[in-house]
ZAVO-331038 format. One line per field, with one value per residue (C-alpha): residue number from 1; z, y, x. Coordinates in steps of 0.001 Angstrom, whole numbers. Each point is the difference from the previous one (the first is absolute). Example, Ala and Ser with C-alpha at 12.3 -4.5 7.8 and 13.67 -1.06 7.14 Angstrom:
nr = (1/2)
pz = (7800/-660)
py = (-4500/3440)
px = (12300/1370)
END
This chain:
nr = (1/2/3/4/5/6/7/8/9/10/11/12/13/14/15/16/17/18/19/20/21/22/23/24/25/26/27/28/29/30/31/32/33/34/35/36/37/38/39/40/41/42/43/44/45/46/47/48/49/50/51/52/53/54/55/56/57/58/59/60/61/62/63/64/65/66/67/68/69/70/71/72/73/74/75/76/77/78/79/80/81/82/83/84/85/86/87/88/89/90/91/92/93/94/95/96/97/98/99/100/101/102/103/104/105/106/107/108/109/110/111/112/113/114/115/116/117/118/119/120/121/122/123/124/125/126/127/128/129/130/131/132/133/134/135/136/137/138/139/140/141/142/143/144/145/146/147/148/149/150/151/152/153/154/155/156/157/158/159/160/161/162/163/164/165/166/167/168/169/170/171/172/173/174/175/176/177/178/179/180/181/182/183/184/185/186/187/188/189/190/191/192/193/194/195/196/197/198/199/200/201/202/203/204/205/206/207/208/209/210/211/212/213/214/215/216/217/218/219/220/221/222/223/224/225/226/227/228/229/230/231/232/233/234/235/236/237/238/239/240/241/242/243/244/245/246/247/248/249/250/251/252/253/254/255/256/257/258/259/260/261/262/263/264/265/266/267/268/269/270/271/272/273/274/275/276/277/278/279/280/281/282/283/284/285/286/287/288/289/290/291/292/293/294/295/296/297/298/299/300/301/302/303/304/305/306/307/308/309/310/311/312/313/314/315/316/317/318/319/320/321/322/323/324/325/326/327/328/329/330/331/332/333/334/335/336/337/338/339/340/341/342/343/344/345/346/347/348/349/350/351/352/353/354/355/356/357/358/359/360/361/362/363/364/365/366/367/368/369/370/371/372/373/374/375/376/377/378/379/380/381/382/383/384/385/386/387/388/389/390/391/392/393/394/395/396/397/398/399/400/401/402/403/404/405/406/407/408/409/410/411/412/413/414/415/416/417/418/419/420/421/422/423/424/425/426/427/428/429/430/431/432/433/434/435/436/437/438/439/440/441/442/443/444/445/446/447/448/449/450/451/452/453/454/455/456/457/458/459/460/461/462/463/464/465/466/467/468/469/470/471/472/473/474/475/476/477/478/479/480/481/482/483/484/485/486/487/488/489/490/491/492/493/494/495/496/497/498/499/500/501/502/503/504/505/506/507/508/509/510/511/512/513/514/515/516/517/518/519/520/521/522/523/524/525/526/527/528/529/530/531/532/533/534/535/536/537/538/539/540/541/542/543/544/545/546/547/548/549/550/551/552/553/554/555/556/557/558/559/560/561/562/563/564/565/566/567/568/569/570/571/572/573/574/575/576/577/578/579/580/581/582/583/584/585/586/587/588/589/590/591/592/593/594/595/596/597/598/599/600/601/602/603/604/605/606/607/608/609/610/611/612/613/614/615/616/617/618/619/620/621/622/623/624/625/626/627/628/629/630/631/632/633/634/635/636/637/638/639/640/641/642/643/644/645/646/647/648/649/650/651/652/653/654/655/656/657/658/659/660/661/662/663/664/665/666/667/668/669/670/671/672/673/674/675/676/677/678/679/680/681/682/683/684/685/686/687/688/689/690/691/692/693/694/695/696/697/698/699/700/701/702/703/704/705/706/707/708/709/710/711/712/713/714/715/716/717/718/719/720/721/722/723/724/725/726/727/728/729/730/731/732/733/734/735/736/737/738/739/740/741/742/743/744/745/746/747/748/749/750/751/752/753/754/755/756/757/758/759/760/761/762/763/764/765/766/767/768/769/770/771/772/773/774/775/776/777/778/779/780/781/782/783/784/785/786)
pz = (-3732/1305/3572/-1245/-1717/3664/1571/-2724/843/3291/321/-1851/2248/3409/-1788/672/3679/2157/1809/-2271/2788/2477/-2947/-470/3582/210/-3076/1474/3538/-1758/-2485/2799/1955/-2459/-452/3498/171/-2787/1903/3604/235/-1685/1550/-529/-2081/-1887/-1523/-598/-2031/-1731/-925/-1569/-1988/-1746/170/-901/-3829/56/-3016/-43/-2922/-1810/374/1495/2679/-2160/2490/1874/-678/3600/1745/1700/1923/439/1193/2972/1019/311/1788/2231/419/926/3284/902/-1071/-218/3427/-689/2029/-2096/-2861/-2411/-1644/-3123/129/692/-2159/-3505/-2456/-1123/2411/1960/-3356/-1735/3408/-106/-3570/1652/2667/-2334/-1890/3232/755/-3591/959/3218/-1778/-2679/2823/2406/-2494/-1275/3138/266/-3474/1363/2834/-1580/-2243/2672/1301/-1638/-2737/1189/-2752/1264/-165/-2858/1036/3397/-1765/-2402/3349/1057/-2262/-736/3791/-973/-3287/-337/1849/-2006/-3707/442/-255/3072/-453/-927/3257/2106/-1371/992/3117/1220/-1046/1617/3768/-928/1668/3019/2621/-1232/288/3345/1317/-1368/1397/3525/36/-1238/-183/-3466/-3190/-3207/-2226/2625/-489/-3482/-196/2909/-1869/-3369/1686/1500/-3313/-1708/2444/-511/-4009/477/2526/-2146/-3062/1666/814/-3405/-1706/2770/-1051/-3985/848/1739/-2728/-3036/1920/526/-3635/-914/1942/-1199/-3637/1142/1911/3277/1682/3205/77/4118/2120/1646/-3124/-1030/3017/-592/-2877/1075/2892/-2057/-2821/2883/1609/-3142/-739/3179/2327/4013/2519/920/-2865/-1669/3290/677/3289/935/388/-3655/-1417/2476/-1493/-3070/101/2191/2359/3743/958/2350/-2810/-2756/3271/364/-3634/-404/3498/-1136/-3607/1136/-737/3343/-480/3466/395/-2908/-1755/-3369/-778/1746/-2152/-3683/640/1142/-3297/-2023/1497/-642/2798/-243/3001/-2133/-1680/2769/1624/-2404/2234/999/3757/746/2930/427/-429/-4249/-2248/-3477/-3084/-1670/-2928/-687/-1474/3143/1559/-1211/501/3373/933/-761/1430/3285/252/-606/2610/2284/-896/391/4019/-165/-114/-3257/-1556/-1208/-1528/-1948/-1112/-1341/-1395/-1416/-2020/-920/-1524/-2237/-1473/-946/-1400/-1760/-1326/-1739/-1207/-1934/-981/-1541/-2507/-436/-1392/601/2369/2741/3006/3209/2909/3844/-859/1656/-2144/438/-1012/1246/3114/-1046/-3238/840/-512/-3023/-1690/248/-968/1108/1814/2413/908/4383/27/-364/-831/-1054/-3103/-359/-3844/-2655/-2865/-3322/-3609/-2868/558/2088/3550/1922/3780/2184/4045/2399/1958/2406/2529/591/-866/3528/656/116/-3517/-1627/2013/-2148/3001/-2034/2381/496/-3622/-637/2292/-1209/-3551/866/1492/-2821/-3041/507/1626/-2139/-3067/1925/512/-3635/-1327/1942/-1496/-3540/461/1034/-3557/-1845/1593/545/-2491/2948/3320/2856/1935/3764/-195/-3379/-1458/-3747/-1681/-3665/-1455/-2501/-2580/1558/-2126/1192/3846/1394/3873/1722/3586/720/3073/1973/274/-2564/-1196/-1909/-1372/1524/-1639/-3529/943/-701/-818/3350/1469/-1483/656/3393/54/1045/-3399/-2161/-3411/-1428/1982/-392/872/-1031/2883/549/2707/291/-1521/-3056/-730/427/-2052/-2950/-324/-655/-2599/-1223/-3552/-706/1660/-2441/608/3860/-586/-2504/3024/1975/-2338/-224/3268/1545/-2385/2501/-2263/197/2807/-1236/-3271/1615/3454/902/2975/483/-1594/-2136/-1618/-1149/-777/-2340/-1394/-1383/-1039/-2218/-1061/1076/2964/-2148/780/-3529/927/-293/-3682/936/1635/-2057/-2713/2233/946/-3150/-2823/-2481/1018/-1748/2064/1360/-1692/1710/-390/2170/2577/452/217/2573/2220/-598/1565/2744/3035/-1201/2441/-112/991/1325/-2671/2286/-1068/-2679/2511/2688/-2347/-1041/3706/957/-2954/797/3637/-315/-3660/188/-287/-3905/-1711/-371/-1835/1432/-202/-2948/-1541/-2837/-2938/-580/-3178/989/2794/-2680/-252/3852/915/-2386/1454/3832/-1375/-1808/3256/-1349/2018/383/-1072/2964/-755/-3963/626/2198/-2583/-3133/2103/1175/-3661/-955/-1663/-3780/965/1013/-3020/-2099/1394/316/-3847/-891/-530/-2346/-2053/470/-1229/-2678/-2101/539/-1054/-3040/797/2429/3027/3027/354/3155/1477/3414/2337/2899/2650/3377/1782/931/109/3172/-983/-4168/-1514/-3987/-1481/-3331/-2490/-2018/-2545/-567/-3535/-906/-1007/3759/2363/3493/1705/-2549/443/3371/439/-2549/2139/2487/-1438/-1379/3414/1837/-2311/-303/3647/70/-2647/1857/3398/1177/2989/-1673/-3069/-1627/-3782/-1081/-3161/-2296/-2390/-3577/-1224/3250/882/3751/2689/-3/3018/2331/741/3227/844/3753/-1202/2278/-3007/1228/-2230/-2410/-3094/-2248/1032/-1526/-3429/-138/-129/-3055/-1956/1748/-836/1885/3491/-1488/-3183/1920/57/3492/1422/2235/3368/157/541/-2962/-3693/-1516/-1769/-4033/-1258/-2144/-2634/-592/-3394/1574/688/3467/2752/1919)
py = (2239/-1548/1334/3779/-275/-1419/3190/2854/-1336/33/3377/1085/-1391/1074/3313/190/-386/3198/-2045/-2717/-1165/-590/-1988/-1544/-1085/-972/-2325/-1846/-650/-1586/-2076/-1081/-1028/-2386/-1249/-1054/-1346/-2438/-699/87/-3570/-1484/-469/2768/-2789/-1797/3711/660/-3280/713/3378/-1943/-1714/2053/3120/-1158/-1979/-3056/-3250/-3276/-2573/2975/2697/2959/1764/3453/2180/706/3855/2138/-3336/17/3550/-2034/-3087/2450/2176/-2847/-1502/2871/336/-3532/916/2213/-1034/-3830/-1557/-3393/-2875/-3213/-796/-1007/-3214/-1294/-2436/2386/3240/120/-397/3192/1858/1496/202/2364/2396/584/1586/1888/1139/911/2107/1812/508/1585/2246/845/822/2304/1924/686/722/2298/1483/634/1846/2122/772/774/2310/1870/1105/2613/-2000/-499/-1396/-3372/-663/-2391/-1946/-527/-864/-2318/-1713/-691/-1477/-2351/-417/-1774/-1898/-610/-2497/86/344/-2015/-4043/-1839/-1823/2884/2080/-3435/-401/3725/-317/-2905/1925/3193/-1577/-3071/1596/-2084/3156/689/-3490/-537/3138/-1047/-3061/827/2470/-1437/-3527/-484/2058/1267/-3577/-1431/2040/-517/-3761/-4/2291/-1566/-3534/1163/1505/-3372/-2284/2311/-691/-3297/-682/1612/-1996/-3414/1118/1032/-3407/-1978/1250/-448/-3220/-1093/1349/-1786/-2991/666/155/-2900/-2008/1385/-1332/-3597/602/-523/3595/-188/2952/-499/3066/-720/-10/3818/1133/-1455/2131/2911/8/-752/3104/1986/-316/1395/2877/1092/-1811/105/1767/-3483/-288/3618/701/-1855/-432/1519/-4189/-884/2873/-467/-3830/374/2517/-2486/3485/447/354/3224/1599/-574/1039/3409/581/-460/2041/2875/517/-738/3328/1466/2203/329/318/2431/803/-1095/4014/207/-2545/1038/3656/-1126/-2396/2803/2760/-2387/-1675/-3943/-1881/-2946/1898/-851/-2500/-2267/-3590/-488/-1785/-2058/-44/-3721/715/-756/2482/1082/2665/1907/-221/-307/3354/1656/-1994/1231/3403/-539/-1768/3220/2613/-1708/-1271/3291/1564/-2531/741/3956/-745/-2396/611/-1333/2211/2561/-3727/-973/3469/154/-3540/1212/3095/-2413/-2803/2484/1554/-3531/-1271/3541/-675/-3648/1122/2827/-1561/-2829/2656/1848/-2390/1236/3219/967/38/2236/-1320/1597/2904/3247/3156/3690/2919/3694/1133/3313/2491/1077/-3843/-226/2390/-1718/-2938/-4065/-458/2793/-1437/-942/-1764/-3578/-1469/-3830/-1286/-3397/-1027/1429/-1849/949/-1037/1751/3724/-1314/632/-1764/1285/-2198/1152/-2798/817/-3107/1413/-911/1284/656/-1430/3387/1099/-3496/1802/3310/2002/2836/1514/-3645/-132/2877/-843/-3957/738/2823/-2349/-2376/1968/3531/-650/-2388/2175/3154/-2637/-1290/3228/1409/-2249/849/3620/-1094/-1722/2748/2824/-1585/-2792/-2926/41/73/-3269/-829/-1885/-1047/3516/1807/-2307/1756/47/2645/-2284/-511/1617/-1996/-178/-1997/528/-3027/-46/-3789/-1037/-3808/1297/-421/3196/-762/2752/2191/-117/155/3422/2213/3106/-101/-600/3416/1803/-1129/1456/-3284/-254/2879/220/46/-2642/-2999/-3421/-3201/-1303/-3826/-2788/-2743/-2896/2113/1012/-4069/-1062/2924/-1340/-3417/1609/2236/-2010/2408/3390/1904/-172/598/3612/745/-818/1745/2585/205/-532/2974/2478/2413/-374/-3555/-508/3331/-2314/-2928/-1891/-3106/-2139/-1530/364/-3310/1446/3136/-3019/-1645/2692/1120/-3059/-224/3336/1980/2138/2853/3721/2215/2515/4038/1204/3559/-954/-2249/2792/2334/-2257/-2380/1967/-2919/425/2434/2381/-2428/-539/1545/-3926/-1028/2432/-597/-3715/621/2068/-2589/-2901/-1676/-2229/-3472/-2912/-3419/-2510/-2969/-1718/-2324/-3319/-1439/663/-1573/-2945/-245/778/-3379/-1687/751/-1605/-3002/-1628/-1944/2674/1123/1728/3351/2940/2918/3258/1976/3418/304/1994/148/-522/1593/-2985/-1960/3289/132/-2809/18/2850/-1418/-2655/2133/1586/3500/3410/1027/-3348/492/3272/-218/-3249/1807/2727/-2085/-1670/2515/1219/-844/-3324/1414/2355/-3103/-1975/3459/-26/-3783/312/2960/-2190/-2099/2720/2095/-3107/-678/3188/736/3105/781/1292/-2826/2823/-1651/644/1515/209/1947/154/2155/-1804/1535/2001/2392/1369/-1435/-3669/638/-2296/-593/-2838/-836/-2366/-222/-2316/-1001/-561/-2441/2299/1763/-1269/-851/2953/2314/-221/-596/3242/1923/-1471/1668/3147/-3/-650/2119/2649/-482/-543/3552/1832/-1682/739/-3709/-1623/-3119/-2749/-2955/-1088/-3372/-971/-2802/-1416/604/-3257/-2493/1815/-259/2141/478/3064/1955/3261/1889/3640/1967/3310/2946/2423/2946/3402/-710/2238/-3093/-2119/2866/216/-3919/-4/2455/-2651/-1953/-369/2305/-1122/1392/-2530/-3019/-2686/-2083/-2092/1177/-909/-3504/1273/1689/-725/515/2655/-38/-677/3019/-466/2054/268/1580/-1754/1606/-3445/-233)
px = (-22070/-3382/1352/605/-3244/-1864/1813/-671/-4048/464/1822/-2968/-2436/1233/-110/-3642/594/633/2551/1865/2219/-2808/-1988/3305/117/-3499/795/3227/-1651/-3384/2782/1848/-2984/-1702/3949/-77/-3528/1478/3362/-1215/-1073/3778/3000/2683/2606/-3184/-719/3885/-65/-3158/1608/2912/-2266/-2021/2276/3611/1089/134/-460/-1736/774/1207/-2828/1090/-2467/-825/-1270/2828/926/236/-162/3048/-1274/-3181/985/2432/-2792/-2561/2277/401/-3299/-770/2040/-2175/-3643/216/-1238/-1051/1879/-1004/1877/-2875/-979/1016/-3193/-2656/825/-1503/3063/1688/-2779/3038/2769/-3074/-349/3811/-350/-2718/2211/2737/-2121/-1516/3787/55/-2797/1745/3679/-2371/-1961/3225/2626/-2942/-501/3903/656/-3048/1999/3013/-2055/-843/3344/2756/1770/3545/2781/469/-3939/282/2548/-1043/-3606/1894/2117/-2986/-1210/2541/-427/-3489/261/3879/2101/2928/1089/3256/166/110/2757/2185/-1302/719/3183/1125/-1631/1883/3362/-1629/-434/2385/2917/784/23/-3446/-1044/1266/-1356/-3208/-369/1057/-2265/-2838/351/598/1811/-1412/1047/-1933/-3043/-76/303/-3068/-1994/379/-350/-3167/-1696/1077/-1426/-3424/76/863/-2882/-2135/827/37/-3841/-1111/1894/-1951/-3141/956/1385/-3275/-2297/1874/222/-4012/-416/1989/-2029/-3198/1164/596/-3566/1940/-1115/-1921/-2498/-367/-180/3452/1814/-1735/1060/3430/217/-1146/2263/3083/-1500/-469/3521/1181/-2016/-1367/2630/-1278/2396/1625/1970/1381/2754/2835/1886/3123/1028/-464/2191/2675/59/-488/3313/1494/335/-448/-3467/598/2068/-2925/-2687/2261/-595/-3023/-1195/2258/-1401/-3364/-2997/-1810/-2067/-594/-4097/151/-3367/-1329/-312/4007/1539/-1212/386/4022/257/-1801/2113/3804/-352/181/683/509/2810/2521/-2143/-1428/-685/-3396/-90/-2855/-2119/1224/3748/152/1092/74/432/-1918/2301/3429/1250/-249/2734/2780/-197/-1577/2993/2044/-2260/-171/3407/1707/-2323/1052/3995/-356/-37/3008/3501/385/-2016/2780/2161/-3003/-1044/3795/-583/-3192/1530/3203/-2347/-1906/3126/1371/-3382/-223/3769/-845/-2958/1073/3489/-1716/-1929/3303/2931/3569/-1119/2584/-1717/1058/-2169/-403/2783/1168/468/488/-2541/28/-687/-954/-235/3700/1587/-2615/1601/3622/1736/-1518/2530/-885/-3433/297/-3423/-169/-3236/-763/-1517/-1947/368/2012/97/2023/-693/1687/-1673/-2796/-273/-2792/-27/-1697/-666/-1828/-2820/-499/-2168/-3787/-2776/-2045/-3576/-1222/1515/-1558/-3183/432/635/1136/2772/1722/-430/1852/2954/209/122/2005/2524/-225/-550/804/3745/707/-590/1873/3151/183/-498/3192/2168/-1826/1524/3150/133/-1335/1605/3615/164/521/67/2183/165/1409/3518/-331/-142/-1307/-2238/-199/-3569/649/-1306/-3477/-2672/-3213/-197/-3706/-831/-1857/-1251/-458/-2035/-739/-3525/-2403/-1403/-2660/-2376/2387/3589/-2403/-1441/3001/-1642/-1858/3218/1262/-3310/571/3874/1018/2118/1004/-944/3636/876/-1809/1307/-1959/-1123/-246/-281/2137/-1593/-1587/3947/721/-3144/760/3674/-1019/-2251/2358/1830/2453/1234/-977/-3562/709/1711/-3011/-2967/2200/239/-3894/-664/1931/-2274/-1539/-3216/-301/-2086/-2028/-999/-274/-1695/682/-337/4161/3650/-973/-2597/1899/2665/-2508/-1420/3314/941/-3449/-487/2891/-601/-200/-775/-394/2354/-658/-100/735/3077/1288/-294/1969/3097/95/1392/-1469/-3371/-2013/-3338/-2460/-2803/-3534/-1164/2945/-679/-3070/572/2312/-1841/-3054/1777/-1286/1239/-557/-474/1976/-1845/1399/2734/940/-1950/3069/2313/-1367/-835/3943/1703/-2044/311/3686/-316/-1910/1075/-3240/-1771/-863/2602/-440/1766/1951/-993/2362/202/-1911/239/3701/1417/3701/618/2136/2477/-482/1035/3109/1176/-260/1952/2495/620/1012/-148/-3444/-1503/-3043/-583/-893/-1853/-2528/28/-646/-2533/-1567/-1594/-3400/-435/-388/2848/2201/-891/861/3233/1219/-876/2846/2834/-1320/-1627/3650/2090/-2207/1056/3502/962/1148/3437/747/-434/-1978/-3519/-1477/-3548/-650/-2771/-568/-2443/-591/-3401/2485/3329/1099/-598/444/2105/1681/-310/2565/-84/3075/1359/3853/695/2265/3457/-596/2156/-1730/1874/-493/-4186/275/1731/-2637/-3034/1619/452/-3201/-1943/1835/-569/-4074/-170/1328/-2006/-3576/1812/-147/1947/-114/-403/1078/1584/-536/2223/-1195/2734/-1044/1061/-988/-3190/1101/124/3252/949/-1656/905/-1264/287/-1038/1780/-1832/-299/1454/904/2716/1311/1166/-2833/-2106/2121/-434/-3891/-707/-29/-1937/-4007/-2090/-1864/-3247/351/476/-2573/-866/-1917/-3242/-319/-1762/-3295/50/-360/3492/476/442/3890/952/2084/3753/1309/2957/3567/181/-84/-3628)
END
């Protein structure tokens, strides 16, 4: 907020100016130039190190360093720059300098890089101003963005352990290491060797220095402490090698890492050489304007080679997808490249499959199969088993009348998408996220229209019972800030409005299944997240804080009272109030939920670490009726889970309170007692919800068989596809059956003698949507059932 508030005054400012962007330039160049007056005289590695320092988080004796926000973009571009402006060729002395002189300047430097990220970002959105608004503007803005301050939203150790299956195969590793001298396990273990020997370095230094200064203070009790010059400047040095370390001592040879792995020295140097940045003579000006503009060299090439043949990190995070990125541009020229791009695509779908089975119990799963649709209008128009073109689906998996369709993007997202070149934007995400919602959406017709599908050699697979079918285009890349942004992704007819798949990278599928406690809240998020008006209310940065979100407040969009009054026969004319409220609603942003997660995924990997709780769904007084009927196992069991769930927390607590009030005044002429609500935004996802009790001279059958009845017939009269009867015994108090019903109402002379009896749509009481305060029970004097 403190940035946007910097900008808005500086937008304001350059206002004044008759040209902003030559201010702007005249800015950055007189930034950049007292920058390299302060860097000129250090070595290139010494300023990298500093940059670590007083950029990146780190703890000492359990204080946490607080000013770290942005410093990961910092600590990368003054590295960068430090290529480029820092000339000196001594390494310092730890003797000399004035303590913490050189640990105070980097802060300085970090906050001129601030300046410099604030004036050029500036000077780009000015830019962009300036030119005809195309569709993909905001996304391309918001890839490039990520491009600067995001390294990756997934947990290392999940990324590592996909990308050691990912380039694990041995082809690909072979290939690899013939090629280039080494393979991609081997650039990971290098890597990750090499930013561990840097931390641990670092941390012998500062526990020297404690070490000496408690041991200086011990003696100074027992009135031991020499106050000579040569013990000061044996402090100071051992202070300084902490804080402001000298060039000596923050690179480490090729020779160490190779030993410390136990690894050939030419394999680690062939590492190390091949990930390492040039930027090749560039200009200060050259190399922010490329960060600023997507373009990080450290991205792919995140090593840092010394003048005297050391190297070192920046940071960590950028070594996994470096790895990757450079890798798979080094495969495209080989003739393995089509194997592992198979192996790619294959990998996804079977991570993809566990994940999602894992959240869905007892599903049938079809995997990589072959089925017919229509080649034209003509074969449309006949029978299945007419269709001549064969197509292939990724994911189908099957639960009850839920159909989740899941097609696998595994391609990459180029270097000059992640850029927000707008055209290579367009065809990436096109490739990712557009097919895959055109190939899951084919198969959703085949279901709708034909009640199955036809597939190669194994033949009909019947789906007629379907009545709930969720589209998800899953991708290996990580999409932040753009999988989120749906409605820019329709305004940019790269989805269609109808046809809206939730779209999710690997590891957030992975990461929400471990969250996930039982399927019923799955099918709800997925429920919730598929609204087309979801990412119209509601901006947030990744999947996992739209996960979050929903699993603290509910995701929830209030849905259109106008049309809710036109399909829902129960719901009387909006109200002017809720109109207006409706129209009144803004887009709310979601900031970052991610903190108790984070807390519990590595409380979860390291037990030493303090326990900490797992995220849960809150607010949901129907889970003890949920879960009994996931354990109960009966037809439809997913489906009204999500549904009772789905209610507003009053509303849930309204309803998980019927039975009781139902068996505690049986009616007087020993018939059953009934209670039915309607709950839905719509007619399309409306359901009917029944309460019934089972007095004790009924025969199990005999209500079973009236529940029946009786849903079947309201379903009809409120024109619903589906609902649910649950029938408490009169005398146990237990949930004793479940009775589902999918019946498509469809026009039917007895069905319409059978509901005059029944009470009228109009008289029914339900509850509001969960935004809304629930509306006032009436009360019925009449005998007719509610």
């Amino acid at each position: 907020m403190r940035s946007v508030d910097r900008h808005v005054l500086l937008v304001e400012e350059l206002d004044g100016f008759e040209s902003p962007i030559d201010e702007l330039d005249r800015r950055i160049d007189a930034e950049l130039s007292m920058l390299g007056n302060e860097l000129i005289s250090h070595r290139p590695e010494r300023v990298v190190e500093l940059a670590r320092i007083a950029c990146l988080p780190w703890s000492v004796g359990g204080k946490v360093k607080p000013d770290t926000e942005g410093g990961v973009t910092k600590a990368e571009i003054l590295a960068l720059l430090a290529q480029a402006l820092s000339m000196g060729e001594g390494d310092g002395s730890a003797v000399d300098e004035q303590p913490n002189s050189l640990y105070q300047a980097a802060h300085e430097w970090a906050e001129s890089v601030g300046r410099l990220i604030e004036l050029a970002q500036t000077r780009e959105l000015i830019e962009v101003r300036s030119r005809p608004v195309e569709s993909l503007d905001f996304l391309a803005f918001s890839a490039r963005s990520n491009s600067i301050w995001i390294r990756s939203s997934s947990y290392p150790d999940m990324v590592r352990t996909t990308y050691e299956a990912l380039f694990g195969k041995q082809e690909v590793r072979t290939a690899l290491t013939k090629h280039l001298g080494f393979d991609a396990i081997d650039a990971i273990e290098v890597l990750t060797r090499l930013h561990e020997l840097q931390v641990e370095a670092m941390n012998d230094r500062w526990e020297a220095g404690f070490r000496a200064l408690h041991d200086e203070y011990e003696a100074s009790k027992r009135g031991q402490s020499p106050t000579d010059e040569e013990t000061r400047n044996r402090l100071r040095a051992l202070h300084n090698r902490g804080w402001q370390p000298t060039a000596d001592l923050v690179a480490v040879p090729a020779a160490e890492v190779a030993t410390s792995l136990g690894k050939d020295v030419a394999r680690v140097e062939a590492v190390l050489s091949r990930f390492a940045v040039n930027t090749a003579h560039a200009s200060a000006r050259a190399i922010l304007d490329a960060f600023i503009g997507g373009d990080n060299l450290l991205r792919t090439n995140p090593v840092i080679a010394t003048g005297r043949g050391t190297f070192m990190l920046v940071h960590d995070a950028l070594i996994l997808p470096a790895i990757r990125e450079n890798l798979e541009q080094e495969l495209k020229a080989l003739p393995e490249w089509e194997q592992y791009q198979k192996w790619r695509g294959t990998l996804l779908e079977d991570l993809g499959k566990s994940a999602l089975e894992s959240m869905l119990p007892g599903a049938s799963t079809y995997a990589s199969f072959d089925y017919f649709v229509p080649v034209n209008e003509q074969e449309a128009e006949g029978d299945p088993v007419g269709y001549t073109k064969k197509v292939e689906g990724d994911l189908l998996l099957v639960l009850d009348d839920v159909a989740i369709i899941v097609e696998a993007k595994a391609v990459a997202i180029t270097p000059e998408s992640r850029a927000g070149q707008t055209r290579r934007l367009r065809r990436d995400l096109t490739g990712i996220i557009s097919k895959a919602s055109e190939q899951a959406s084919r198969l959703q017709k085949r279901i709708e229209d034909d009640g199955g599908a036809r597939l190669h050699q194994t033949g009909w697979l019947d789906l007629s019972h379907i009545r709930e079918i969720h589209t998800v285009a899953l991708s290996l890349e990580d999409l932040s800030g753009v999988a989120t942004a749906t409605s820019d992704l329709v305004a940019a007819g790269l989805l269609e409005a109808e046809q809206i798949p939730w779209v999710v990278s690997i590891h957030d599928l992975q990461l929400i299944a471990r969250l996930v406690d039982r399927p019923a809240e799955f099918l709800l998020y997925l429920r919730r997240r598929r609204d087309p008006e979801v990412s119209l209310a509601y901006a947030a940065p990744d999947e996992l804080d739209l996960f979050l979100y929903f699993y603290e407040a509910g995701l929830y969009v209030a849905p259109d009272p106008e049309v809710m009054a036109a399909e829902l026969p129960y719901v009387t004319a909006p109200s002017a109030r809720d109109v207006r409220r409706r129209k009144q609603q803004g887009r709310s942003i979601i900031a970052s939920r991610t903190d108790p997660l984070d807390a519990w995924y590595y409380a979860e990997l390291d037990p030493e670490r303090p326990h900490a709780q797992k995220p849960t769904l809150t607010g949901s007084p129907m889970i003890a009726l949920v879960d009994e009927l996931q354990a109960r196992g009966t037809f439809g069991w997913l489906s009204t889970g999500a549904t009772l769930l789905s209610a507003s927390t009053k509303s849930q607590a309204d309803m998980a309170r019927i039975p009781s009030k139902l068996l505690a005044s049986p009616d007087p002429n020993g018939r059953e007692r009934t209670q039915a609500v309607p709950i839905g935004t719509r007619l399309g996802n409306a359901w009917l919800l029944v309460w019934m009790t089972k007095p004790a001279h009924y025969a199990l059958t005999d209500i079973v068989e009236l529940a029946s009845d009786y849903l079947r017939a309201k379903k009809y009269q409120l024109k619903f596809s589906r609902g649910a009867a649950f029938i408490f015994d009169q005398e146990t108090k237990e949930l004793v059956e479940v009775v589902y019903d999918g019946t498509i109402p469809i026009p039917d002379p007895e069905m319409d003698r059978a509901i005059v009896g029944l009470f009228p749509p109009d008289k029914m009481s339900a509850p509001r949507p969960p935004a809304r305060k629930p509306a006032t029970r009436r009360k019925n004097k009449k005998r007719k059932r509610r």
